[in-house]
C-alpha positions in Angstrom: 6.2 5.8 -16.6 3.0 4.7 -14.9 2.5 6.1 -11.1 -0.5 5.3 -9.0 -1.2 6.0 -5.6 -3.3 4.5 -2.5 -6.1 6.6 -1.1 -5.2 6.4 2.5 -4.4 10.1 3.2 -6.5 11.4 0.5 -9.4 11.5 2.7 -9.4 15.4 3.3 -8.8 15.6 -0.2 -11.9 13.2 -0.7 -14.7 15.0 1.8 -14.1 18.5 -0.2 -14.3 16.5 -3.5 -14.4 12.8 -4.6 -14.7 13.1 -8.9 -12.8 16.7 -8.4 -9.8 15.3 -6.3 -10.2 12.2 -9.0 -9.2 15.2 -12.0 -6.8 16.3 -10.0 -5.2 13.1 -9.8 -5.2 12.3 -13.3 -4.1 15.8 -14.7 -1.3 15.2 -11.7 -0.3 12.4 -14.4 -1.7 9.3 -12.0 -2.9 6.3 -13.9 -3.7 4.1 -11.2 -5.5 4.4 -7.7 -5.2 1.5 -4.9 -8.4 2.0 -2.9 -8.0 1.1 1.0 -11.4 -1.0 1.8 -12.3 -2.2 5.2 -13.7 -5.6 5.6 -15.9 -7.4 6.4 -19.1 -6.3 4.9 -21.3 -6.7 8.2 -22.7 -4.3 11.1 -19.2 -4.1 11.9 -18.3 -2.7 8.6 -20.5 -0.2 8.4 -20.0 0.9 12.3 -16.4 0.8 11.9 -17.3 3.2 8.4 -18.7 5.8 10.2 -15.5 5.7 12.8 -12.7 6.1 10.5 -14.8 9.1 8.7 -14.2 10.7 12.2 -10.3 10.3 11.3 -8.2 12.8 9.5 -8.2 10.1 6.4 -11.9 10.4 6.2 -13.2 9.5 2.8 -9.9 7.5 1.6 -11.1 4.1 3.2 -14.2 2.6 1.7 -16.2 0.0 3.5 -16.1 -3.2 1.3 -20.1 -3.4 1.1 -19.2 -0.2 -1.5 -15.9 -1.9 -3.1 -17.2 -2.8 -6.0 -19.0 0.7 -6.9 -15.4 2.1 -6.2 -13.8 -0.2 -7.9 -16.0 0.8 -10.9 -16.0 4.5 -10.4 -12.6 4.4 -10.0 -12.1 2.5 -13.7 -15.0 4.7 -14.8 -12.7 7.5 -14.4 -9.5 6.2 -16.1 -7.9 4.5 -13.3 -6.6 1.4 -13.4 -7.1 -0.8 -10.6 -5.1 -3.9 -10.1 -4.9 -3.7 -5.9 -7.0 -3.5 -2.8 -5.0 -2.6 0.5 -7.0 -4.3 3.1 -8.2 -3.2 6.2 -9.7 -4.8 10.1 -8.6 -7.9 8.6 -8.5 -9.8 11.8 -5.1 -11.8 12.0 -6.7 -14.9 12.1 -7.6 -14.3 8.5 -11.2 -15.5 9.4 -12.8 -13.8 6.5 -10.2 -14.9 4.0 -12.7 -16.5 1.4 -14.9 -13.3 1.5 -11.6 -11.6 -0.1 -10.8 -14.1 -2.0 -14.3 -14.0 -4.2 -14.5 -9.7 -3.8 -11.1 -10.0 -5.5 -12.5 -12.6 -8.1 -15.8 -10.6 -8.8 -13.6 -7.6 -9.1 -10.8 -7.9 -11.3 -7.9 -7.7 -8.8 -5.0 -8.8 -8.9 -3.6 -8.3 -5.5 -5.0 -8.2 -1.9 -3.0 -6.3 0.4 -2.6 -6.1 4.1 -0.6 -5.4 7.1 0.1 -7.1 10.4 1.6 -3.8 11.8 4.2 -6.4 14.2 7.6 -6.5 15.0 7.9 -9.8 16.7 8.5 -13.1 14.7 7.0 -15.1 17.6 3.8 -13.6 17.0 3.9 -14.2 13.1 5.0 -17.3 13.8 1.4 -18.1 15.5 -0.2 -17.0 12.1 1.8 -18.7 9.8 -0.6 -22.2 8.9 -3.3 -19.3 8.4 -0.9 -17.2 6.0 0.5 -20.2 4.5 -3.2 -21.2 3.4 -4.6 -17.7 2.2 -1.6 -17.5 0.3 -1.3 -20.5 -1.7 -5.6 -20.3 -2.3 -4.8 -16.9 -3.9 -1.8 -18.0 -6.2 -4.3 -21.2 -6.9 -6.6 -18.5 -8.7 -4.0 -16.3 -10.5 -3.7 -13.9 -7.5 -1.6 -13.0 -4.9 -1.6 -12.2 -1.0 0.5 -9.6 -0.5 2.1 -8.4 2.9 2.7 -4.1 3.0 5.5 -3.6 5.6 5.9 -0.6 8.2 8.7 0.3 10.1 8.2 -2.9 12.8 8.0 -5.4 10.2 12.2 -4.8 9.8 13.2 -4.2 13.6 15.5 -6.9 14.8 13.2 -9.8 16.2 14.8 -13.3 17.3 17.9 -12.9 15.0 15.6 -11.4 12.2 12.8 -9.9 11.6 9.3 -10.1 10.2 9.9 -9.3 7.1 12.8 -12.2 6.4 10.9 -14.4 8.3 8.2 -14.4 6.6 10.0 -14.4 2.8 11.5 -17.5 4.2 8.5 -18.8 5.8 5.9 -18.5 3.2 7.1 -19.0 -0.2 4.0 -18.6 -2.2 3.3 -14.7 -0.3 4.2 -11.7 -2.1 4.8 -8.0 -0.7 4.5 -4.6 -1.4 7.6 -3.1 -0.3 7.0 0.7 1.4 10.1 1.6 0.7 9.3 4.5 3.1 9.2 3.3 6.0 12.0 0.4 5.0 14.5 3.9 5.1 12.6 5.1 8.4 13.6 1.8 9.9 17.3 2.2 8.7 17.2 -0.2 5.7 18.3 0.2 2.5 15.4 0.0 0.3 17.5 -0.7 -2.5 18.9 -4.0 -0.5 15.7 -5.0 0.6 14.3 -5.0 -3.1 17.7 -7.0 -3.6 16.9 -9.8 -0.7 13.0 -10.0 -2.0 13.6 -9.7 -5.3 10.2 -11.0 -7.3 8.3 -11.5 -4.2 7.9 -7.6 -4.8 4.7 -6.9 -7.0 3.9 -3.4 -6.0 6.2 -1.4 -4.2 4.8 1.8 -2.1 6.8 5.6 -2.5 6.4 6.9 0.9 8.3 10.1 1.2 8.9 11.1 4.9 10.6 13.8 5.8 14.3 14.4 6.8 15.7 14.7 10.3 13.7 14.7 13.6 9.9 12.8 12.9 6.9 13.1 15.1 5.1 10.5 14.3 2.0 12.0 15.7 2.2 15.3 13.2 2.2 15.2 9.0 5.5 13.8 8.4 5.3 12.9 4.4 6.7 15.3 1.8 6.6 15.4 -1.9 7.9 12.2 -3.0 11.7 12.9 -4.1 12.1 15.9 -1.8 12.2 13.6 1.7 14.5 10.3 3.2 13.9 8.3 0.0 17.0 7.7 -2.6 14.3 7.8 -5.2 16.8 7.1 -8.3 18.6 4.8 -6.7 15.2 3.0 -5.8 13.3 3.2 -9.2 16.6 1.7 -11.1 16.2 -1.2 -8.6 12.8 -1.1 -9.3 12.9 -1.6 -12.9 15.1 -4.8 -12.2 11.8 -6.6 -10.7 9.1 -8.6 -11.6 6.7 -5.4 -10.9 3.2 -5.2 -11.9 3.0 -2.8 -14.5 0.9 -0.9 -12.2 3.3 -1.4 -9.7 5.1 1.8 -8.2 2.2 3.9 -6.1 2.4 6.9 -3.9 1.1 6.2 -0.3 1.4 9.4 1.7 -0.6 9.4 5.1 -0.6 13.0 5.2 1.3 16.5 4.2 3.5 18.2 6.1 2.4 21.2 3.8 -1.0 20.9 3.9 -1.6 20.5 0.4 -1.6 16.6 -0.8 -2.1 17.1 -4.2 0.3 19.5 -4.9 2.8 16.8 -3.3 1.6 14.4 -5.4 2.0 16.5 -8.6 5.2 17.4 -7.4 6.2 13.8 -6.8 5.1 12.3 -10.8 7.7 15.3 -11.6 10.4 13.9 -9.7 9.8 10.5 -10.5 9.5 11.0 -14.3 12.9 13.7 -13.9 14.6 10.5 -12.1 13.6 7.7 -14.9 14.5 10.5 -17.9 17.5 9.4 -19.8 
């Protein structure tokens, strides 16, 4: 079974060692890797760059002036690379052509983002924006695809962002983090029922059990946390997935030790699928 993950906490893992923490990954049994990249490719870019190397993810978000070398090291290494997860997007989706042509140049498939938002009245502002970005990138083959935290599912106006905008804008996708889905207090496994093939890639989040500070490392090795990882991956095989399509995306490690939770987690994953 093929298991990628996204480089957002990896940035520790990164600074000691970018082509060593790339082995690691692959003997971990990871085929693909989702790189986070921050647009747009101005001043701003490079300024906000040097901030987020200040942040404990340093070194797993790449400024989109150096995508496409990352794109290719990344492929250079083995990795496949079907996804970019967007960030500083503003919601206005100003600089929507830019991605739509770094997508193009690059070979992916699907551009991801997050709106971070719990209220429906303030997606509903964005919606002729959304509507448009989405529909130019299933004109070219592609897809715009919305990554969900825990906001996105809290009750909003009868709803919540998440329904709304499945109902709202037929032509977006999503990549379901089935992490923070359970951290909300959804079923996973029901949300992959309601979205059915509006799911392309869905995200393995592993949070801890019991009380989370939010404000500490609260992801474990993917099978040992919240998730109700067989449950979810025989749901999973039910949709219209991207072959590439079930990633890791840990923010941190309550251990310490990423990696290790990542090896830990292809074990689990491939114990779960084994007949």
């Amino acid at each position: 079974m093929k298991i990628g993950t996204n480089t957002f906490g990896l940035g520790a893992a990164f600074g000691k060692s970018y082509k060593g923490t790339l082995a690691s990954l692959k003997e971990a049994g990871i085929t693909s890797v989702e790189p986070c990249i921050l647009f747009p490719a101005n001043l701003v870019d490079r300024i906000s760059a040097f901030v987020v190397r200040q942040m404990p993810v340093a070194g797993g978000i790449f400024p989109s002036a150096y995508g496409a070398e990352t794109i290719r090291t990344l492929r250079d290494q083995g990795f496949t690379v079907v996804s970019v997860h967007v960030m500083g997007l503003n919601r206005k989706l100003g600089k929507i052509d830019d991605l739509l042509r770094f997508c193009k140049d690059n070979g992916i498939k699907y551009a991801v983002f997050s709106f971070m938002e719990g209220s429906v009245a303030n997606i509903r502002k964005l919606l002729p924006a959304l509507s448009d970005a989405a529909k130019k990138f299933r004109e070219e083959g592609m897809w715009l695809l919305i990554h969900n935290h825990a906001q996105e599912w809290q009750e909003s106006e009868g709803t919540s962002v998440m329904e709304f905008l499945a109902e709202s804008v037929p032509e977006l996708g999503f990549e379901l983090d089935a992490g923070w889905t359970e951290y909300a207090g959804v079923s996973s496994v029901e949300a992959m029922k309601r979205l059915g093939g509006r799911i392309r890639l869905l995200h393995l989040k592993e949070i801890q059990k019991g009380e989370v500070d939010l404000g500490k490392p609260f992801c474990v090795a993917p099978g040992t946390g919240i998730l109700p990882l067989a449950e979810i991956l025989q749901a999973a095989a039910g949709l219209e997935l991207d072959e590439d399509g079930i990633l890791f995306d840990q923010d941190n490690s309550v251990s310490g030790d990423i990696l290790a939770d990542i090896r830990e987690g292809v074990k689990n994953v491939q114990a779960a699928v084994a007949p």
